[in-house]
C-alpha positions as CSV (number, residue, x, y, z in Angstrom):
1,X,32.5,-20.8,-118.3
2,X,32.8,-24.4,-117.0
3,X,36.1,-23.5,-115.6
4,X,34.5,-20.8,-113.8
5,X,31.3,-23.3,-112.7
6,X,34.1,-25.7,-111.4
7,X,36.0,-23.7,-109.6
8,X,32.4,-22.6,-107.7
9,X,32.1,-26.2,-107.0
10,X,35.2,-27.0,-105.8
11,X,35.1,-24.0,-103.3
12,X,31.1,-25.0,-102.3
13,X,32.6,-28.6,-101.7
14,X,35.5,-27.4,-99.0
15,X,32.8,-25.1,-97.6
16,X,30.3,-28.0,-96.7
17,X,33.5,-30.0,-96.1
18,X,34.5,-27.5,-93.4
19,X,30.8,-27.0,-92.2
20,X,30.8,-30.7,-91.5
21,X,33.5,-30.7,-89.6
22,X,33.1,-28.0,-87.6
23,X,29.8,-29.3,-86.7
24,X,31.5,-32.7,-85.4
25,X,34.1,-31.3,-83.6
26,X,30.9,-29.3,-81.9
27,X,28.9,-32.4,-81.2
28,X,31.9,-34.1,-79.9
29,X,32.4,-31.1,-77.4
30,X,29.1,-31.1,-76.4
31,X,28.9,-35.0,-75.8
32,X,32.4,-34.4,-73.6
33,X,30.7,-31.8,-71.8
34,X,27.4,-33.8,-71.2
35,X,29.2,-36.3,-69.8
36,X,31.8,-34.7,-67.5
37,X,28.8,-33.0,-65.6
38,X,27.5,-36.5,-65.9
39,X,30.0,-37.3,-63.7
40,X,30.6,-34.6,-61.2
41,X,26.5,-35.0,-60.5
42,X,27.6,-38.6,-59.6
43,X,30.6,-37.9,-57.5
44,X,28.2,-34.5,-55.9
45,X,25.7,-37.1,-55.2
46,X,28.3,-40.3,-54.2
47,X,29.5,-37.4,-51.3
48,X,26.5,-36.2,-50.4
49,X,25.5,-39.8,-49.4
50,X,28.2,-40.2,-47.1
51,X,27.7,-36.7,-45.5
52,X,30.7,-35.1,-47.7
53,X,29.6,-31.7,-49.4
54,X,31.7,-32.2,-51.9
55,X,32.5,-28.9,-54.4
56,X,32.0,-28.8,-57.9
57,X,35.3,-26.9,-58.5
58,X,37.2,-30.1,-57.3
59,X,35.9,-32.4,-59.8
60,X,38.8,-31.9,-62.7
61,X,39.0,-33.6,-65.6
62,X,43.1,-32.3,-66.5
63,X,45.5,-35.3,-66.3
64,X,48.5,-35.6,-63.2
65,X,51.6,-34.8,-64.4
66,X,54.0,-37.9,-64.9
67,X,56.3,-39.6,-62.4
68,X,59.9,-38.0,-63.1
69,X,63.3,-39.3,-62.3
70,X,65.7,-36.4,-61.4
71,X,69.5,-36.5,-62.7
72,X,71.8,-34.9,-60.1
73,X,73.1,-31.8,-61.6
74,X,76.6,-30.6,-60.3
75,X,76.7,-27.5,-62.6
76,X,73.6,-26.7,-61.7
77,X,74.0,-27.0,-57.8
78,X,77.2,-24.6,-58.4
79,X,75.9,-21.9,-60.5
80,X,73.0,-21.9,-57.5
81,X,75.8,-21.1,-54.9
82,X,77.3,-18.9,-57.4
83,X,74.0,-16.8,-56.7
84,X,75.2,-15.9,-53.4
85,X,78.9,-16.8,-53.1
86,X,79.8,-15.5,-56.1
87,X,81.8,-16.9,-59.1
88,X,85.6,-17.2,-57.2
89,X,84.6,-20.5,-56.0
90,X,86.7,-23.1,-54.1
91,X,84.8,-27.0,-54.7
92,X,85.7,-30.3,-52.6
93,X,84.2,-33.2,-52.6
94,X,83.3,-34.8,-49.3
95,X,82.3,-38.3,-50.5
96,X,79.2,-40.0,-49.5
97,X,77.6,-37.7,-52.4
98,X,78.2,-34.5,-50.5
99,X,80.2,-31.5,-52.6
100,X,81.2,-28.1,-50.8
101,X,81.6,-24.6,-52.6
102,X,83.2,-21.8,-50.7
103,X,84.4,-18.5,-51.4
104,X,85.5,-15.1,-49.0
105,X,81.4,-14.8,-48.7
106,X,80.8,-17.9,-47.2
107,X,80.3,-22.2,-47.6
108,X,77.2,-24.3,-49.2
109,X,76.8,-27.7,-49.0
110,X,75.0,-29.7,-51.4
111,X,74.2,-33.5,-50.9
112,X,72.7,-36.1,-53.2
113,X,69.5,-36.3,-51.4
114,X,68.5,-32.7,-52.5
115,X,69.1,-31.2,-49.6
116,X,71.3,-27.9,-49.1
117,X,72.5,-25.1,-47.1
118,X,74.5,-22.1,-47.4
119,X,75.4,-20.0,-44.7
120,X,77.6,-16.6,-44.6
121,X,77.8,-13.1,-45.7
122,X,75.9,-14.2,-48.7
123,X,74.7,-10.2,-50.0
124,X,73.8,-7.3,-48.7
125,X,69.8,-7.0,-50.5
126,X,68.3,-10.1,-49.5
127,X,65.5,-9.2,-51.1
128,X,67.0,-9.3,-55.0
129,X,68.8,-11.8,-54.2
130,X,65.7,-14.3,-52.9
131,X,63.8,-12.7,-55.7
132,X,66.6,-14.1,-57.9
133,X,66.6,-17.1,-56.4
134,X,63.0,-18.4,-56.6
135,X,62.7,-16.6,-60.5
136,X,66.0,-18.9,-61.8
137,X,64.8,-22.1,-59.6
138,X,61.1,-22.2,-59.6
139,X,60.4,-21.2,-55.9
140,X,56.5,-19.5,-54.9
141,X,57.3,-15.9,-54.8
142,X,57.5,-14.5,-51.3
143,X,55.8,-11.7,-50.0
144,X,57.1,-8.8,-48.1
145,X,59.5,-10.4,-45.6
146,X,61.7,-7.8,-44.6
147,X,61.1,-5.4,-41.6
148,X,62.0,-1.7,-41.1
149,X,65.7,-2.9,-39.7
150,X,66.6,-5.5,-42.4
151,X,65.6,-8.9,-41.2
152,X,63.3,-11.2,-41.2
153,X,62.9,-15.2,-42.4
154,X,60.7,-16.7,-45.2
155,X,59.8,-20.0,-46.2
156,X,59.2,-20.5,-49.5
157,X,57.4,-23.8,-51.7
158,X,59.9,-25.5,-54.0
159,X,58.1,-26.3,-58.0
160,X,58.5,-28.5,-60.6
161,X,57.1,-27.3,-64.0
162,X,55.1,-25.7,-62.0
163,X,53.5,-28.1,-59.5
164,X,54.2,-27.8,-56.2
165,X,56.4,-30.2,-54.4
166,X,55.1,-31.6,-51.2
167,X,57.3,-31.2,-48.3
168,X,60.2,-29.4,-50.4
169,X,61.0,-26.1,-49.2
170,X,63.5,-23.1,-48.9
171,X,64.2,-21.0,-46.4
172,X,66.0,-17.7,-46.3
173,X,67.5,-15.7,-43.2
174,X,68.2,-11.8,-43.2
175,X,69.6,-9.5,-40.6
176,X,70.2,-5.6,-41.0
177,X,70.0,-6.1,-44.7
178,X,72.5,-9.0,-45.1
179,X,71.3,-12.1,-46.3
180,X,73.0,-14.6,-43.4
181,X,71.3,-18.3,-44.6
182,X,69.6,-20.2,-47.1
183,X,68.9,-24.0,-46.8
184,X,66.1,-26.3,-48.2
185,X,65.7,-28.8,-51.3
186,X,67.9,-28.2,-54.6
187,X,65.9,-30.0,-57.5
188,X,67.5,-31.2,-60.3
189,X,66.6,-28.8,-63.6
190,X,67.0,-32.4,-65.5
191,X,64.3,-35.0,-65.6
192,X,63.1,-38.2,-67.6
193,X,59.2,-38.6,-67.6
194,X,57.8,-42.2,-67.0
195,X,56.5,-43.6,-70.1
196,X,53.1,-46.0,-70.1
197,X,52.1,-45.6,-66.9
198,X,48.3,-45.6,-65.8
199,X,48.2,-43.1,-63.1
200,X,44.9,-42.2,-61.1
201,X,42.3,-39.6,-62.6
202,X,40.9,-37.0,-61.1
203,X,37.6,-38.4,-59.9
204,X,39.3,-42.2,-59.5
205,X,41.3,-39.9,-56.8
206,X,38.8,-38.4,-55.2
207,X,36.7,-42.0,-54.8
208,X,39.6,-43.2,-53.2
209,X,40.0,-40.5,-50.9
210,X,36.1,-41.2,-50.0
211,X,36.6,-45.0,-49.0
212,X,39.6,-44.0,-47.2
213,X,37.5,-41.6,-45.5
214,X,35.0,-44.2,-44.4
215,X,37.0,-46.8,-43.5
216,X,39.3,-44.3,-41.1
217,X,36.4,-42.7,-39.8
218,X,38.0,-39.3,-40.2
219,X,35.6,-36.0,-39.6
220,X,35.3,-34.5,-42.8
221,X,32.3,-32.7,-43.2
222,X,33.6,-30.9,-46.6
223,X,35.8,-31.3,-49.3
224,X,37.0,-27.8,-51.1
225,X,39.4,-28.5,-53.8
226,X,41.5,-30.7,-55.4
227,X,45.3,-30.2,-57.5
228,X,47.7,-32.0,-58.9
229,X,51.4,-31.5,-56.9
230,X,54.6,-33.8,-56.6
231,X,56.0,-35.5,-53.6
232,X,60.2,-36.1,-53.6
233,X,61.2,-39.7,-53.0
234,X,64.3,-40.0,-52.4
235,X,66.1,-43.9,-53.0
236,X,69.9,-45.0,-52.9
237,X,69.5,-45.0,-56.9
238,X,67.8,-42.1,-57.7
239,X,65.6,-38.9,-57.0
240,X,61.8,-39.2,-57.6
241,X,59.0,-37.0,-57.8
242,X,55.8,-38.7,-57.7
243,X,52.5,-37.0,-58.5
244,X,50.1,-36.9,-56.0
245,X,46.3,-35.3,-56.1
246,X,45.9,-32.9,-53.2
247,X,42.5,-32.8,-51.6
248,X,41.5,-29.9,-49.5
249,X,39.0,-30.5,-47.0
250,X,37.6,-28.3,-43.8
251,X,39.6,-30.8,-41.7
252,X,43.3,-31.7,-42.6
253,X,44.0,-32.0,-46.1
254,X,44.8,-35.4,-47.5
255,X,47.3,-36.3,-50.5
256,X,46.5,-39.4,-53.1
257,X,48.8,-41.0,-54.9
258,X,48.7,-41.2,-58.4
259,X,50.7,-44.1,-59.1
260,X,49.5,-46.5,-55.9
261,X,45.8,-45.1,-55.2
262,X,47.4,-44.7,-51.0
263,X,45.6,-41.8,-49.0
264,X,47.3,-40.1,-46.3
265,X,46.5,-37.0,-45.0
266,X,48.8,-34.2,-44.3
């Protein structure tokens, strides 16, 4: 019997135990969501007082992803032109950080800066083969591209676990069903994070934006969204990719930098 009582004691213990925490964890919640409207009421009414309609939907409260250092990759720049070249590669290098890959299909051309190119009879269903492309190297998805006699050009967004990268790009070139050209940014799949840096919130991003706005004088009547995206900076040491928060606005959208608080717009 008092084997039996303790063991209903023990379990009524763990059940308060667990009642207690679970009702912390839900007043903690409901304290951090108190005062995160707290805040976009501020930044709503900070807006409003300059003549900004400023959207709730931009206020976010998810951290920037970190600065990242990108290590060249030569394997990984060859298997890319292996995607439409084909594995019977010949490689030279051309100095000045500039290595060539060609085969009976055609030539690419990768340099140190990121940028590439690869031109020739490089497959005869674009389509796949862009598809491919943009599944294996974290490109935006293009739409239909092609018309009813095989050609047709697309532009598509480079990523970077999944965040967009300012100003990186690829484009492809298809005629009659032959994919002819494909140049852009290669980025490094390798990368180092920065560690202990203090980068620029959400809402310290969009305050900034708001001076900046009022000391250019710039015509923004609106501002619809906000995300986080990378920009590539490219150095004589190394390839960057520094986050930025993109504002939308119904002028021209404008970019923040995380790690310097600079606005410029697009």
């Amino acid at each position: 019997m008092e084997t039996h009582r303790l063991k209903n004691i023990i379990i009524l213990t763990l059940l308060l135990m667990n009642a207690f925490l679970l009702g912390t964890l839900g007043m903690r919640q409901a304290q951090q969501a108190a005062a995160r409207r707290q805040v976009t009421e501020e930044l709503v009414k900070l807006f409003a007082a300059e003549g900004v309609t400023l959207s709730q939907n931009a206020v976010l409260f998810t951290p920037p992803p970190p600065t990242l250092t990108l290590e060249r990759d030569v394997e990984a720049e060859k298997t890319a032109a292996t995607v439409f070249l084909g594995p019977e590669l010949t490689a030279a290098d051309e100095g000045g950080g500039i290595l060539t890959y060609t085969s009976a299909l055609g030539r690419a051309v990768f340099r140190a800066s990121g940028a590439f190119e690869i031109v020739g009879e490089l497959g005869k269903n674009p389509v796949d083969l862009v598809r491919r492309f943009c599944r294996s190297y974290e490109c935006e998805t293009p739409e239909e591209w092609i018309d009813a006699s095989g050609s047709g050009s697309v532009t598509v967004i480079r990523l970077y676990r999944g965040y967009p990268v300012e100003g990186c790009a690829v484009t492809f070139l298809a005629e009659k069903n032959v994919l002819h050209s494909v140049n852009g940014t290669f980025l490094p799949l390798h990368s180092t994070a920065a560690q202990g840096e203090s980068l620029l919130t959400a809402s310290t991003a969009l305050t900034a934006f708001l001076e900046a706005r009022r000391t250019s004088g710039a015509v923004v009547s609106a501002v619809t969204g906000l995300s986080p995206c990378y920009e590539l900076q490219n150095t004589t040491s190394a390839l960057t990719l520094t986050p930025l928060w993109r504002v939308d606005t119904d002028a021209v959208d404008y970019y923040v930098n995380c790690v310097t608080g600079a606005v410029v717009h697009a």
